[in-house]
C-alpha positions as CSV (number, residue, x, y, z in Angstrom):
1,X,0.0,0.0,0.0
2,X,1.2,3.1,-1.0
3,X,0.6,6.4,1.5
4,X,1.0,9.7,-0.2
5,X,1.5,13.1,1.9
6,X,-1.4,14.6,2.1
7,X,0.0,18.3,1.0
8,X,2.8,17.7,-1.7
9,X,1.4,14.2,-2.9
10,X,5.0,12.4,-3.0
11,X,5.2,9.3,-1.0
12,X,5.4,9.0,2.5
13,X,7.4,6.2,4.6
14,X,6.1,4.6,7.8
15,X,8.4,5.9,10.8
16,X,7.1,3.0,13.3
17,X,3.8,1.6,14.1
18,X,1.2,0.9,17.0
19,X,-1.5,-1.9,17.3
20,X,-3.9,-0.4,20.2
21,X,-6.6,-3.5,19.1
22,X,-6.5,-6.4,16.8
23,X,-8.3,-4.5,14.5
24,X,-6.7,-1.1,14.3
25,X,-3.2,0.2,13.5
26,X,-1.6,3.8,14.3
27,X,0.6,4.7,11.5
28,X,3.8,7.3,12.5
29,X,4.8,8.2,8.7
30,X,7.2,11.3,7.5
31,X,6.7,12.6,3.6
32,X,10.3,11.4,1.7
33,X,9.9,15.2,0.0
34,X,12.8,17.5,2.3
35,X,10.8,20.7,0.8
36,X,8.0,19.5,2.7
37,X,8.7,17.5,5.9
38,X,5.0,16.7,6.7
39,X,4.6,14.1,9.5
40,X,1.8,12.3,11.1
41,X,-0.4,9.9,12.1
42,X,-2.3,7.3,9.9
43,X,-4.8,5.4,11.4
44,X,-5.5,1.8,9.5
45,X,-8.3,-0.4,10.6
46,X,-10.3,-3.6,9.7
47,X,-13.6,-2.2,8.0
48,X,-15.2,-5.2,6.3
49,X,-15.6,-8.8,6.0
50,X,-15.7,-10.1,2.7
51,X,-14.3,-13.9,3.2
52,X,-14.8,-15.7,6.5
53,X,-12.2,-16.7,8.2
54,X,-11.7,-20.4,8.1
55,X,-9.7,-19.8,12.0
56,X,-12.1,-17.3,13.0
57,X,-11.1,-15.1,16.7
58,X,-14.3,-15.0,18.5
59,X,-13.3,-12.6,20.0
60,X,-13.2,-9.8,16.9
61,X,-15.9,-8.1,15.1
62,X,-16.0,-7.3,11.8
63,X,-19.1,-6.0,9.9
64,X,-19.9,-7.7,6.7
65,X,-20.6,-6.1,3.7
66,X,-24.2,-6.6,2.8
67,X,-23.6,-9.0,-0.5
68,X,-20.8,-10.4,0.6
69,X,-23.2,-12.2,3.8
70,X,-25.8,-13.1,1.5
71,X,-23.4,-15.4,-0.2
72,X,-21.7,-16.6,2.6
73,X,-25.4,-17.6,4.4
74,X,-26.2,-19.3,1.0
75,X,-22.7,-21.5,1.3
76,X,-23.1,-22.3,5.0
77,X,-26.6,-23.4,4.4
78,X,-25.5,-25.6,1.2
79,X,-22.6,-27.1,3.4
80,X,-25.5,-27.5,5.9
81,X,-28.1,-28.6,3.8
């Protein structure tokens, strides 16, 4: 994944990074442009579930997009069925 700065648009590099939950990651990154010099904080997180997870955490919630858990209801209840 490229990160571009958000006020010159050249690439940015990740400084170091935080994981405050297993679904959410705090980015420190620093534009590579020296005329610039933006730093900051990115924050990254798990959004959506598209594919189940065959070694799923119980512990961890993600949403499902709408489509994607009509299909996998329809595959479960094959298996199921």
């Amino acid at each position: 994944m490229r990160i571009c700065c958000p006020h010159c648009g050249e690439a940015s590099i990740t400084r170091t990074s935080k994981r405050p939950s297993p679904t959410l990651y705090e980015v420190y990154a620093q534009c590579i442009n020296p005329a610039c010099g933006w730093g900051g904080k990115i924050y990254v997180e798990f959004a959506k579930t598209l594919t189940l997870s065959r070694d799923p955490n119980t512990d961890i919630r993600i949403p499902m997009e709408p489509g994607h858990r009509r299909a996998c209801m329809e595959q479960l209840a094959a298996l199921n069925g």
